[in-house]
C-alpha positions in Angstrom: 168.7 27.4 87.6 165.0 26.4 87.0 164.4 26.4 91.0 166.3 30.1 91.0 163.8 30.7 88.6 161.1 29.5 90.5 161.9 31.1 93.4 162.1 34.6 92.2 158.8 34.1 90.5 156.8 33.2 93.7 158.9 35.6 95.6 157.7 38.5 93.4 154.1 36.7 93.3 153.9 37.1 97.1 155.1 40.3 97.7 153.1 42.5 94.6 155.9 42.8 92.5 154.4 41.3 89.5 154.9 42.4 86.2 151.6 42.9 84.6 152.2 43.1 80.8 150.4 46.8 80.9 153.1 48.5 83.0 155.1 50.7 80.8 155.5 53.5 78.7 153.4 53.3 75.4 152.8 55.2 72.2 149.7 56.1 70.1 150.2 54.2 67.0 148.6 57.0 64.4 148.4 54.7 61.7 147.1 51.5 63.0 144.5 53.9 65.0 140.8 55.2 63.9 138.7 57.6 65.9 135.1 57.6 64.5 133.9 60.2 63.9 137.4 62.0 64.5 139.8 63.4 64.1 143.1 61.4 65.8 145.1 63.2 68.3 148.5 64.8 67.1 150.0 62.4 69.7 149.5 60.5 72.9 152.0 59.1 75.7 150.5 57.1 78.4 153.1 56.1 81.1 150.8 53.0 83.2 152.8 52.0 87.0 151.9 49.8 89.7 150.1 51.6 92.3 148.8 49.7 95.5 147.7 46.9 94.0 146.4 48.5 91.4 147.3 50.7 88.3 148.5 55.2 87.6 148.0 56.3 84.7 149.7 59.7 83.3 148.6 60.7 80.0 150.3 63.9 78.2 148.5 64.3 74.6 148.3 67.1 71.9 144.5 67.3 70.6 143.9 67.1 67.0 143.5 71.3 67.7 146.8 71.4 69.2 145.5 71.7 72.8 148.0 69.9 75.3 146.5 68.1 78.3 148.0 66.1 81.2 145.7 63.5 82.6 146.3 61.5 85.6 144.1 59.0 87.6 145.3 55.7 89.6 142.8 53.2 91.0 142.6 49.8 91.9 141.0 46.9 89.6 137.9 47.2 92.0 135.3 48.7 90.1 135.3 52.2 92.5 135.1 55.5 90.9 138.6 57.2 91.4 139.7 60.7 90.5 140.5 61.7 87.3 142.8 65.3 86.6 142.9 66.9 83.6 140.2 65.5 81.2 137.7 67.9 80.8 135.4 65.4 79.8 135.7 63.0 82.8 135.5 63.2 86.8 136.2 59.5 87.6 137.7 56.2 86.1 136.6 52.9 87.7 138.6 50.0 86.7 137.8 46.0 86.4 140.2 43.2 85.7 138.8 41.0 82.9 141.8 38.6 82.5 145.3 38.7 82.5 145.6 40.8 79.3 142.5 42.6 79.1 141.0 45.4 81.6 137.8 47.8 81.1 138.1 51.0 82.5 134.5 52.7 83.1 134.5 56.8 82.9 132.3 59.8 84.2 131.1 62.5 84.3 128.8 64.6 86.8 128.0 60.9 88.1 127.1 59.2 84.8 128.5 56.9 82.2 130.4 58.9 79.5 132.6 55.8 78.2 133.6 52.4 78.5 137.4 51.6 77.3 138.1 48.4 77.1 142.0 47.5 77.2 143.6 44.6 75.5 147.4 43.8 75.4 148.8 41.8 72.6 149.9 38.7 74.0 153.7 39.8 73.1 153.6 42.1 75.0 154.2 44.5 72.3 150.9 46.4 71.7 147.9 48.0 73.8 144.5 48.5 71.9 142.3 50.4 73.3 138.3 50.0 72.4 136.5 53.2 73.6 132.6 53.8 73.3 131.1 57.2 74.2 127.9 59.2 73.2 129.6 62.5 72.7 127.9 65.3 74.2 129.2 67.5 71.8 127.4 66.7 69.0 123.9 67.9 68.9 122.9 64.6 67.5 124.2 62.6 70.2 126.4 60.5 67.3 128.3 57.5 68.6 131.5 57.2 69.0 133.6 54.7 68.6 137.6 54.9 69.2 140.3 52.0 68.3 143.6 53.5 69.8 146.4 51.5 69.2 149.4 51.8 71.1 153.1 50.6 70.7 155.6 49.8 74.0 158.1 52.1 73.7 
């Protein structure tokens, strides 16, 4: 049985069917999450699939104002800006690998920085918590912000 095991393992090793512990459907968790300065969204559904070696992303959210929006992106774990629909506050994502539970996903907008998420998954495989820095634009202050989102596999 262990050498079945084994077998299957490599053979899914070898030929990119993996099963990297972020692949699936997952939940905003409103009450483990805090959005500084605020508010939360009513809700957020990310759905994250293998894609060429790399990751898709589809987001569908409701905005604290009640505004729907449908974000997508997919990219590799190469570091290169890819295209980002639906977020009016960013053109391109750019992801990096850190280690087997943890990626950082870079964002733009007209060309520069406009935040840095950094993605860790519980090592049950239970619970994505995602660590967002921005300067928001939108505040005449320039304020930082700083978003824990946690997220529960649904």
């Amino acid at each position: 049985m262990r050498k079945i095991v084994g077998t299957l393992a490599l053979a899914c090793t070898l030929f990119g069917q993996s099963r990297d512990p972020w692949f699936g459907t997952w939940k905003l968790n409103l009450a483990e999450s805090k959005y500084e300065p605020g508010p939360l969204p009513r809700s957020t559904l990310t759905k994250i699939e293998p894609w060429e070696g790399g990751i898709k992303y589809t987001v569908d959210t409701v905005t604290a104002d009640g505004d729907e929006r449908h974000i997508e992106w997919s990219g590799k774990f190469d570091g290169k800006d890819n295209t980002v629909t639906g977020n009016p506050f960013v053109d391109t994502n750019a992801a990096k690998r850190v280690n087997g539970h943890t990626y950082r996903v870079v964002a733009k907008k007209d060309g520069k920085v406009s935040t840095i998420t950094t993605n860790v998954i519980s090592r049950d495989g239970r619970k994505r918590t995602a660590t967002m820095t921005a300067m928001n634009a939108q505040l005449t202050q320039g304020d930082n912000v700083r978003n824990v989102a946690v997220f529960d596999r649904q």
